[in-house]
VOVEX-259682 format. One record per residue (C-alpha): residue number from 1; residue in three letters; x, y, z. Coordinates in steps of 0.2 Angstrom, whole numbers, always signed. Layout:
BEGIN
@seq = NUM&type = ALA&X = X&Y = Y&Z = Z
...
% end
This chain:
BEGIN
@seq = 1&type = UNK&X = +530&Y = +477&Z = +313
@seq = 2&type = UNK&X = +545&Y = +476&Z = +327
@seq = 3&type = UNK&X = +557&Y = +472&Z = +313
@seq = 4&type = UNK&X = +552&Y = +487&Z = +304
@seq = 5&type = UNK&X = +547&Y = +499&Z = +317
@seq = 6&type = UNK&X = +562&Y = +507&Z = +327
@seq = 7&type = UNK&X = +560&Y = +507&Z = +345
@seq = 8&type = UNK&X = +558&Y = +524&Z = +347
@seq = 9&type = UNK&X = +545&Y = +527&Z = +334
@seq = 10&type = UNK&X = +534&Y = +512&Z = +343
@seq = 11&type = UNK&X = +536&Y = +521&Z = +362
@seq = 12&type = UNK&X = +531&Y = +538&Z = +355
@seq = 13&type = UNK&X = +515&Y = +529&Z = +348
@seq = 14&type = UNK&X = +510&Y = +521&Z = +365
@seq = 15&type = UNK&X = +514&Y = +541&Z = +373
@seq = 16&type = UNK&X = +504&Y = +546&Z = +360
@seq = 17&type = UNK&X = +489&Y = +535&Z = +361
@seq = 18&type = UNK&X = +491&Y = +539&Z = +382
@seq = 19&type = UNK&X = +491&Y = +556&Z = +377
@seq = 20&type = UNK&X = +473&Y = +554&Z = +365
@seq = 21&type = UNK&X = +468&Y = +542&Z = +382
@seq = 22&type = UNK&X = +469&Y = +557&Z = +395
@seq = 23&type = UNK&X = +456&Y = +568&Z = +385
@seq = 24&type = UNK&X = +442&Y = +558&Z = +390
@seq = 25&type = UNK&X = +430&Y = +563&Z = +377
@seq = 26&type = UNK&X = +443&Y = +555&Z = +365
@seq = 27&type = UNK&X = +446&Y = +539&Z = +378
@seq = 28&type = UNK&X = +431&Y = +530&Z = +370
@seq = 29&type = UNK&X = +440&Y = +530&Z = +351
@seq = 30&type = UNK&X = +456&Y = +526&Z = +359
@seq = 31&type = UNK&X = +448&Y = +510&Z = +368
@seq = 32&type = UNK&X = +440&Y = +505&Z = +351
@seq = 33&type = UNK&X = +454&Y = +507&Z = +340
@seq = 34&type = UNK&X = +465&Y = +495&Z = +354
@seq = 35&type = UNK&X = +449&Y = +482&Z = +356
@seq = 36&type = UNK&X = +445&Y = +482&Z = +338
@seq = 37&type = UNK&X = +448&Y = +467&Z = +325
@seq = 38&type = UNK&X = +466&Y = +460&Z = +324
@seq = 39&type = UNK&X = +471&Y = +473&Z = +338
@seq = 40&type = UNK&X = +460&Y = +466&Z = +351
@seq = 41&type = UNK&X = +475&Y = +457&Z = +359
@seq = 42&type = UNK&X = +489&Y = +468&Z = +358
@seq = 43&type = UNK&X = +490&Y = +474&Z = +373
@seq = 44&type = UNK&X = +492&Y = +458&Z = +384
@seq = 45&type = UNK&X = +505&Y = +451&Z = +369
@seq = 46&type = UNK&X = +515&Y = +467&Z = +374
@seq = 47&type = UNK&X = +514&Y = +466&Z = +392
@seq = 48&type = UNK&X = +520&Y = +448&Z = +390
@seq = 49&type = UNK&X = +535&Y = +453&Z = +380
@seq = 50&type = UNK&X = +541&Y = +467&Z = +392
@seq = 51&type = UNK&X = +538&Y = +452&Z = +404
@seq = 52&type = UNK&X = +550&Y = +442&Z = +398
@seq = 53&type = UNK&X = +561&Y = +456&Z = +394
@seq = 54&type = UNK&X = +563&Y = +460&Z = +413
@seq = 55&type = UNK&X = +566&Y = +443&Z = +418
@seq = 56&type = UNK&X = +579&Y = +442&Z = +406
@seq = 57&type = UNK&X = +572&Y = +434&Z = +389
@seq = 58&type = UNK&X = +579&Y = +443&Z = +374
@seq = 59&type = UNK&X = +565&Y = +454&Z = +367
@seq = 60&type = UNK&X = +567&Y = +470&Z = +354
@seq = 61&type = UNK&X = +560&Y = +483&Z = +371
@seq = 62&type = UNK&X = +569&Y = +493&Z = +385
@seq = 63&type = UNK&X = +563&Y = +499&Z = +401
@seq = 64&type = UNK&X = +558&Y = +517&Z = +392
@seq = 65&type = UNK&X = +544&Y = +506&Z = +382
@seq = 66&type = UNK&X = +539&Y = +495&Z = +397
@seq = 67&type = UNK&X = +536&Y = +510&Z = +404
@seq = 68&type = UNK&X = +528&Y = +520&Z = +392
@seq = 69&type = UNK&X = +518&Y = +504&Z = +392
@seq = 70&type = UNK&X = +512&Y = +503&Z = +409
@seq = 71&type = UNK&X = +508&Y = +522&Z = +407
@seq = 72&type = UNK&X = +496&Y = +519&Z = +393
@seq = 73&type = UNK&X = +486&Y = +504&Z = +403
@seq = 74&type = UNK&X = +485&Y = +515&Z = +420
@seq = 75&type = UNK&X = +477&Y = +530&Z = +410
@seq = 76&type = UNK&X = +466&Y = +517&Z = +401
@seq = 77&type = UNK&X = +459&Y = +508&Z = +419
@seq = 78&type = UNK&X = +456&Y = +527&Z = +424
@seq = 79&type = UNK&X = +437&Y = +523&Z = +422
@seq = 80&type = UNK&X = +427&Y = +507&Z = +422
@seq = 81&type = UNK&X = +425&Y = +506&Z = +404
@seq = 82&type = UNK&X = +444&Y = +507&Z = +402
@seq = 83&type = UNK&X = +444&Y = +492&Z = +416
@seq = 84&type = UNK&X = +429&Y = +483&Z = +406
@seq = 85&type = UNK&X = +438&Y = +482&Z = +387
@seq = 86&type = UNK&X = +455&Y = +479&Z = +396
@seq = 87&type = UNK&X = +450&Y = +463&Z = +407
@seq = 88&type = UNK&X = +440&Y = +455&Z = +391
@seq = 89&type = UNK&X = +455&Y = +456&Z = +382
@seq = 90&type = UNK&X = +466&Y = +446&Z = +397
@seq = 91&type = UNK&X = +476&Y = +459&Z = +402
@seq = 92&type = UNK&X = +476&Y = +455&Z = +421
@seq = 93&type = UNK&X = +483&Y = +436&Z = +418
@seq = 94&type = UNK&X = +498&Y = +446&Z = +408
@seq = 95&type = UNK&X = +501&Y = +459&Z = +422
@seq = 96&type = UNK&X = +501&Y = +446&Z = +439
@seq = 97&type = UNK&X = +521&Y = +439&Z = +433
@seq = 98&type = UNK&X = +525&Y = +457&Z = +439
@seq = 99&type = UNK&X = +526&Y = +453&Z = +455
@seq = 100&type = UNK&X = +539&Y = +439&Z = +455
@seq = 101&type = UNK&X = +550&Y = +454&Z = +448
@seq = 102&type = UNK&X = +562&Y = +455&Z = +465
@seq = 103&type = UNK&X = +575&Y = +467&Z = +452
@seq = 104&type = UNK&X = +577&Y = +484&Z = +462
@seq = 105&type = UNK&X = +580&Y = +493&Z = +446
@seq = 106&type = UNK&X = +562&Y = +486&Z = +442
@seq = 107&type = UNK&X = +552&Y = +493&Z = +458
@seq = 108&type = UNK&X = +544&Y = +509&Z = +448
@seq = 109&type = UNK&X = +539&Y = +497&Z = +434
@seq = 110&type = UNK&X = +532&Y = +482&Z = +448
@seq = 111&type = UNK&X = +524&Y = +498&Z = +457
@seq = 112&type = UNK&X = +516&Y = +504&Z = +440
@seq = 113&type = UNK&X = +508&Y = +485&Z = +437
@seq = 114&type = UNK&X = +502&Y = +481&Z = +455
@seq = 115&type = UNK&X = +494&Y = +499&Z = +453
@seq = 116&type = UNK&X = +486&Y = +493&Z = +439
@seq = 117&type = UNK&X = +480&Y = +477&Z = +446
@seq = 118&type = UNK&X = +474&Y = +487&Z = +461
@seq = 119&type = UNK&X = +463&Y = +500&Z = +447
@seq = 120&type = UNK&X = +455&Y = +483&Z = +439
@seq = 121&type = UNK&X = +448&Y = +476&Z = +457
@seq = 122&type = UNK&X = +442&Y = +493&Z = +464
@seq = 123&type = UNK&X = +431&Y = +494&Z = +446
@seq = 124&type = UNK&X = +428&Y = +475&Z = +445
@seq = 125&type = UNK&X = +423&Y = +461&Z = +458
@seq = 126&type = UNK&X = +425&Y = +447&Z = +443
@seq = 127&type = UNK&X = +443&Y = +457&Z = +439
@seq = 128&type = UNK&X = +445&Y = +454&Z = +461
@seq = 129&type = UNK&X = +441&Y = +435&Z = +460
@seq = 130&type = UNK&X = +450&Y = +430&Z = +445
@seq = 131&type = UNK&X = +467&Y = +438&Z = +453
@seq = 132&type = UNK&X = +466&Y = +427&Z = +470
@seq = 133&type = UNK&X = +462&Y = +413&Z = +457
@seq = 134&type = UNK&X = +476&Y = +417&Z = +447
@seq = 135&type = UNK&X = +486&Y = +414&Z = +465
@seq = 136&type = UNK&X = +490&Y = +435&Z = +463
@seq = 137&type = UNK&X = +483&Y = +438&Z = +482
@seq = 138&type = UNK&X = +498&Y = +424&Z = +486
@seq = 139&type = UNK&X = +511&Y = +432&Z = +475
@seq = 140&type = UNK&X = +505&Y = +450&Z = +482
@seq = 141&type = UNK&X = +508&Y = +443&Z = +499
@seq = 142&type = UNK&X = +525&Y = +436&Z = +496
@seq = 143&type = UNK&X = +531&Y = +451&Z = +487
@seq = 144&type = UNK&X = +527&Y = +464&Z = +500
@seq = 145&type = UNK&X = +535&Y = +450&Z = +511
@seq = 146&type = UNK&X = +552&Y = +453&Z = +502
@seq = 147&type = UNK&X = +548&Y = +472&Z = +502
@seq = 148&type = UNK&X = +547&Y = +474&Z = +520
@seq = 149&type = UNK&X = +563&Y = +463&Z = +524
@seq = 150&type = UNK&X = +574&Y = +473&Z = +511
@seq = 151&type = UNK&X = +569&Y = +488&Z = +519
@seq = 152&type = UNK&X = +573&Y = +481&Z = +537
@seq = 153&type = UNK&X = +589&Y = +474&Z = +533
@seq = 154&type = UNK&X = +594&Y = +492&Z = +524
@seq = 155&type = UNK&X = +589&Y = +502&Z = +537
@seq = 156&type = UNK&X = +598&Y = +491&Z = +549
@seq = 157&type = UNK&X = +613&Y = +493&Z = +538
@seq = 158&type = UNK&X = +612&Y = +511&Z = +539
@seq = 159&type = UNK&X = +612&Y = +512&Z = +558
@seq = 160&type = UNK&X = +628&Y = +500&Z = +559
@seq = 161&type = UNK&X = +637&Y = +512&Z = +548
@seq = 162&type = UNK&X = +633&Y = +527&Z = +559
@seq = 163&type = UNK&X = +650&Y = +530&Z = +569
@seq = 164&type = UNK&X = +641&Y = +534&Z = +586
@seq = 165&type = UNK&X = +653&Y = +538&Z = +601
@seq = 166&type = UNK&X = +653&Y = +528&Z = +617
@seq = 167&type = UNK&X = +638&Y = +539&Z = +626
@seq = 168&type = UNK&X = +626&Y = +536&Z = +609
@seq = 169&type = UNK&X = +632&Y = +554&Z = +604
@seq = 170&type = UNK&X = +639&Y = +555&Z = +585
@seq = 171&type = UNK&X = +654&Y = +568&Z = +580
@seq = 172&type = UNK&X = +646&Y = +585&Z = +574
@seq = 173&type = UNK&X = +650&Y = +581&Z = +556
@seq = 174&type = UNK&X = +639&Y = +564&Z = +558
@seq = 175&type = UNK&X = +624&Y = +576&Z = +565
@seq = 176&type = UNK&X = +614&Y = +578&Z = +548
@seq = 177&type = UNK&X = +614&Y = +558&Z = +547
@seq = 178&type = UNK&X = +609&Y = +555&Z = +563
@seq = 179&type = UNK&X = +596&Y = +569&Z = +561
@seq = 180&type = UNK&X = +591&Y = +558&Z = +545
@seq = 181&type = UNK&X = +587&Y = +541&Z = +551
@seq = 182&type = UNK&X = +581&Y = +546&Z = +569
@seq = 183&type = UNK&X = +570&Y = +558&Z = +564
@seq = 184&type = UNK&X = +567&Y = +556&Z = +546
@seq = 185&type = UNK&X = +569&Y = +538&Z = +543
@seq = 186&type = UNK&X = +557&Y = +538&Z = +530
@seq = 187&type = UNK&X = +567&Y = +548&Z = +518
@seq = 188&type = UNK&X = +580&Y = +536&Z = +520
@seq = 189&type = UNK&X = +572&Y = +524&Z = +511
@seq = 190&type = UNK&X = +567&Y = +527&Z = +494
@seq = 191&type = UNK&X = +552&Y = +536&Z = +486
@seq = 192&type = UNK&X = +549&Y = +519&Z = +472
@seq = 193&type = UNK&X = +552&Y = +508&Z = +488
@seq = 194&type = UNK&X = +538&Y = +517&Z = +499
@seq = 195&type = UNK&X = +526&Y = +519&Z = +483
@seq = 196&type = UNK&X = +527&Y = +499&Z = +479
@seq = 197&type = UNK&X = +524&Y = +495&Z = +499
@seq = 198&type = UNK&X = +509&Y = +506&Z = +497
@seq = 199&type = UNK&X = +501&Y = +499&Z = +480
@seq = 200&type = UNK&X = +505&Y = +481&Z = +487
@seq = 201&type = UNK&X = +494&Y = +487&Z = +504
@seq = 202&type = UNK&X = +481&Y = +492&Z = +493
@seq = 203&type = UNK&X = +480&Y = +477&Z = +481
@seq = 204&type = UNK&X = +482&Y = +465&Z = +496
@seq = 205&type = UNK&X = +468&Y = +474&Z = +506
@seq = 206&type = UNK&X = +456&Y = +473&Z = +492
@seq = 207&type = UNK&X = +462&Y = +455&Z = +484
@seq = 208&type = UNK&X = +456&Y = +448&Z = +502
@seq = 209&type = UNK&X = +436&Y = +450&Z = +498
@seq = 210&type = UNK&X = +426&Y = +448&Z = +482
@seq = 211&type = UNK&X = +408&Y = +447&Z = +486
@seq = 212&type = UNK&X = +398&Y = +433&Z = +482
@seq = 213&type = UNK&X = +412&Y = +423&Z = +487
@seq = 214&type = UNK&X = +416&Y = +413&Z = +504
@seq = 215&type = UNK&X = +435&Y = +411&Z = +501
@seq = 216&type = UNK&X = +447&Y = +416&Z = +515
@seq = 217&type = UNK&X = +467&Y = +417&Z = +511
@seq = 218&type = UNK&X = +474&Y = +403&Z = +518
@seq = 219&type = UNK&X = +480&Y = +399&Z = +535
@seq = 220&type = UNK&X = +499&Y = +402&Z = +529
@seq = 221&type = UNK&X = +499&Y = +416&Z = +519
@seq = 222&type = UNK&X = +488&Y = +424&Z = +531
@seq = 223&type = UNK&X = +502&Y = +421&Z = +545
@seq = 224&type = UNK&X = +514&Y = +427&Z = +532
@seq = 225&type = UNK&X = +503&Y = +443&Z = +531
@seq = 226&type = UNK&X = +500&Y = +446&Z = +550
@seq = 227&type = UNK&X = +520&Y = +444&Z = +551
@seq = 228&type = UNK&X = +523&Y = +458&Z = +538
@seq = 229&type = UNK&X = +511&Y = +472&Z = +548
@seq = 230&type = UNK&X = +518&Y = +465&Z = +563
@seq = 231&type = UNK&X = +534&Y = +473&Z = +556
@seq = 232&type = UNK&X = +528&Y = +488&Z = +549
@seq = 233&type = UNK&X = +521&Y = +494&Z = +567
@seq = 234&type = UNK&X = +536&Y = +489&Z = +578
@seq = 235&type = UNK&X = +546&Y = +500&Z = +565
@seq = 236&type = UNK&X = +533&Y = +511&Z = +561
@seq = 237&type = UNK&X = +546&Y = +528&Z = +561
@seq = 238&type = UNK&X = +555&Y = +518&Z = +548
@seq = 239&type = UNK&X = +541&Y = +516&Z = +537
@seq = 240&type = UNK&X = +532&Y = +531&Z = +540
@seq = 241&type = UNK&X = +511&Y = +536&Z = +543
@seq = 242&type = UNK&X = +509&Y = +532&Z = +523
@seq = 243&type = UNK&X = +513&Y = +515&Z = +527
@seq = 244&type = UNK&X = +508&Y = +512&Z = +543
@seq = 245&type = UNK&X = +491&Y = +520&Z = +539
@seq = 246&type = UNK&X = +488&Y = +506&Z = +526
@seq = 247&type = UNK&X = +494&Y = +492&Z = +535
@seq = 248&type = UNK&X = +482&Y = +496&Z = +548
@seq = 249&type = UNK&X = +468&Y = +499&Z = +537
@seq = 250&type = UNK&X = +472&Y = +482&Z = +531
@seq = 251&type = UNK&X = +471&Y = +476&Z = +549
@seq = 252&type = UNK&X = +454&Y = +482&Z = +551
@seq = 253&type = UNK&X = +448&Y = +476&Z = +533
@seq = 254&type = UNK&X = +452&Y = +460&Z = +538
@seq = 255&type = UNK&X = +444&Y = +459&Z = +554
@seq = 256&type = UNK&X = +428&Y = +469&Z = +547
@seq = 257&type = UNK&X = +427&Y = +456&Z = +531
@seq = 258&type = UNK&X = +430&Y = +440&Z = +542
@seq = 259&type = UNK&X = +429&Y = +441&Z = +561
@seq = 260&type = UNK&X = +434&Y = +424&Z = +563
@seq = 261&type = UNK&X = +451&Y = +429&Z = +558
@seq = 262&type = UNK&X = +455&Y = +438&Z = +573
@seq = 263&type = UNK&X = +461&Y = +424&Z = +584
@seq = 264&type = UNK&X = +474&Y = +419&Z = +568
@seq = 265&type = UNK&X = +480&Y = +437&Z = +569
@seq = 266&type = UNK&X = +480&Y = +438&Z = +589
@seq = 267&type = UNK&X = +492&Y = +423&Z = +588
@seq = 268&type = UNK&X = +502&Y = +431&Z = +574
@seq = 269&type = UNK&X = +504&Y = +446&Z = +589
@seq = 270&type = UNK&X = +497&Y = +459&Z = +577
@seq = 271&type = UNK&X = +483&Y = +467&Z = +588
@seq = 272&type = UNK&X = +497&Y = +470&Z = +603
@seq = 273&type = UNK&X = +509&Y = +475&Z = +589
@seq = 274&type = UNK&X = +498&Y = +490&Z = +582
@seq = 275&type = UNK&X = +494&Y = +495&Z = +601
@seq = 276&type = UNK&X = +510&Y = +497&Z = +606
@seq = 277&type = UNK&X = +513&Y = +506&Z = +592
@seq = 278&type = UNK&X = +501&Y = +517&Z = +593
@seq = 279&type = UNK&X = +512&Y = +521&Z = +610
@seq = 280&type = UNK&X = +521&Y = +535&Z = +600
@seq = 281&type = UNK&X = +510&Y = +539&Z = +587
@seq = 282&type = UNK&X = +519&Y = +545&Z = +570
@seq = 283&type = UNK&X = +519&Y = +564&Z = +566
@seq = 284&type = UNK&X = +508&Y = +561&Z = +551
@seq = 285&type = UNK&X = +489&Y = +562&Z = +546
@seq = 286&type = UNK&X = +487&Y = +548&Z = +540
@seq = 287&type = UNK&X = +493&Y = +539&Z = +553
@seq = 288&type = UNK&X = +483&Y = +547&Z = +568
@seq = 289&type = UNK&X = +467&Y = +544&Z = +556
@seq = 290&type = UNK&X = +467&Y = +529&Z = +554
@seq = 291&type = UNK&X = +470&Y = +526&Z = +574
@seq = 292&type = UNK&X = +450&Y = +525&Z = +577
@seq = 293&type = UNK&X = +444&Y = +516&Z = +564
@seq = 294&type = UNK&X = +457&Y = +502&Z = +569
@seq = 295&type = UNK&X = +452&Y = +502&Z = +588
@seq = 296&type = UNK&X = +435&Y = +500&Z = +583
@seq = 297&type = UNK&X = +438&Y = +484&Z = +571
@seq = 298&type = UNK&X = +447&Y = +478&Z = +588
@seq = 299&type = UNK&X = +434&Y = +482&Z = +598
@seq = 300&type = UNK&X = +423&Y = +469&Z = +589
@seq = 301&type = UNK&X = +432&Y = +454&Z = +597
@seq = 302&type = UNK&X = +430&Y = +451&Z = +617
@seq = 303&type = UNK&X = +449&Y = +448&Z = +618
@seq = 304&type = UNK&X = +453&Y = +464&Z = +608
@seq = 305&type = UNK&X = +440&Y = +476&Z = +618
@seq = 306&type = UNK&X = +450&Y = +467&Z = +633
@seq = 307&type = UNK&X = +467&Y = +472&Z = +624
@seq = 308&type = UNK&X = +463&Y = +491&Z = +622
@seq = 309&type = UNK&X = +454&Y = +492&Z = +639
@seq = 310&type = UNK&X = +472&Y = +486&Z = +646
@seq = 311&type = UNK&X = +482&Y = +496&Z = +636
@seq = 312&type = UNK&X = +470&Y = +510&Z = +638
@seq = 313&type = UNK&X = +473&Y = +512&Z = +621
@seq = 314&type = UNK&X = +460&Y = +530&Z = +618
@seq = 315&type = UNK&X = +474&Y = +539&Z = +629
@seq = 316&type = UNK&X = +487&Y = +540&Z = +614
@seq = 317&type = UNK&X = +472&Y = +554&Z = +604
@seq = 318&type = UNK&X = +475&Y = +564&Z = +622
@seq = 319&type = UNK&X = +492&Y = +565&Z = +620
@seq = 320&type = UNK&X = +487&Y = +569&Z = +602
@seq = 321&type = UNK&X = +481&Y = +585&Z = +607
@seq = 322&type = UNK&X = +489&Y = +590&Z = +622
% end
């Protein structure tokens, strides 16, 4: 079919069948027509085409049809029967080589899969233990690893090239960047950047449990972890209250879901991280929201209550309002 089919006429198929897909009364056909017969397995054969396209194997697609891909499967994993005939037809082993994509032109499509990923576990605790299985949790953990350390290394390349006068002032033409990465650092960095960080939180945050199961990460990946929120709160202005907000819901997911981890994280620094942090709250929503739910998680270990008794931690909501 490839070598007869152009291209184009095969992407306007898949945008055609997402189109079908969004009208959910329709949904039901389109998800029998995909699951039926000799068709059963045509998804996951594609995604493991576009796969290998991105890392470089010679295969007749482009990066318009990965995506136009990806954006059939996220309207298809929009509801759980979606979710259902997708995993029975191994999609999620397909999607997991995603994240060992580390090309920056490839961050929306990464995004688009970890988002997919993230749409199978929330429906499905089978679809949640065969990812850690599948070492995804591992590979999740290292990617937003290499995320946080590109955006660290960027943002630190931006401060050296500001030419700042000897008093820390900058020359009136320099004002708009310094007004930029002082006060709006999150700008700076870009919107496919933020979004991957984000899906990678989420994925992380809900790869970490399955119920039924006894399974914690393990001891190294969950340093790796600790160090990587640890960053996001000590340079919380540059990755801005959408990220902070999930990195410390991910904080208090892990304490809630295993106490026992606390002392792993305490040692990591994370819990005086996120206090400190906390310091200077970010001008967001998000951020200030998820400030209570965190102290509570924190509060349910001796040595953190002791932590946010010293750092009389309640005192940044006051400042909140005042």
């Amino acid at each position: 079919c490839e070598d007869t089919v152009t291209e184009d006429i095969r992407m306007l198929a898949l945008l055609a069948l997402a189109a079908q897909a969004q009208d959910r009364p329709r949904q039901a056909s389109v998800l029998a027509a995909i699951s039926a017969g000799g068709n059963r397995g045509i998804l996951p054969i594609l995604v493991q085409k576009s796969v290998g396209y991105l890392n470089g194997t010679k295969h007749n697609c482009s990066l318009s049809f990965v995506e136009a891909l990806l954006f059939l499967i996220t309207v298809l994993v929009s509801t759980s029967a979606g979710c259902a005939a997708l995993r029975e037809s191994g999609l999620i082993p397909t999607l997991i080589p995603f994240l060992k994509d580390t090309n920056p032109s490839h961050t929306h499509l990464v995004a688009s899969g970890v988002h997919i990923l993230e749409a199978f576990m929330d429906f499905s605790n089978p679809a949640t233990i065969l990812f850690r299985d599948l070492g995804g949790l591992d590979d999740a953990i290292t990617r937003l690893e290499v995320e946080i350390n590109r955006v660290k290394d960027y943002m630190h390349k931006v401060r050296e090239n500001l030419p700042c006068l000897d008093k820390g002032e900058l020359p009136v033409e320099h004002m708009d960047e310094k007004h930029d990465v002082d006060l709006q650092t999150e700008s700076v960095i870009s919107f496919q950047s933020r979004l991957l960080l984000k899906v990678l939180l989420r994925a992380i945050s809900l790869g970490t449990y399955a119920p039924g199961t006894a399974t914690r990460i393990h001891c190294s990946e969950e340093n790796v972890l600790a160090s990587c929120m640890c960053t996001i709160f000590r340079h919380a202005k540059d990755f801005g209250g959408g990220v902070f907000s999930l990195a410390a819901s991910l904080m208090s997911d892990l304490i809630h879901k295993d106490p026992t981890c606390f002392q792993t994280l305490d040692s990591a620094g994370l819990p005086a991280a996120f206090l400190e942090s906390i310091n200077d709250v970010l001008p967001s929503t998000e951020a200030v929201s998820c400030i209570p739910h965190s102290l509570d998680a924190l509060c349910l270990n001796n040595v953190g209550l002791q932590a946010v008794k010293d750092r009389n931690a309640l005192h940044c909501l006051i400042k909140i309002f005042t």
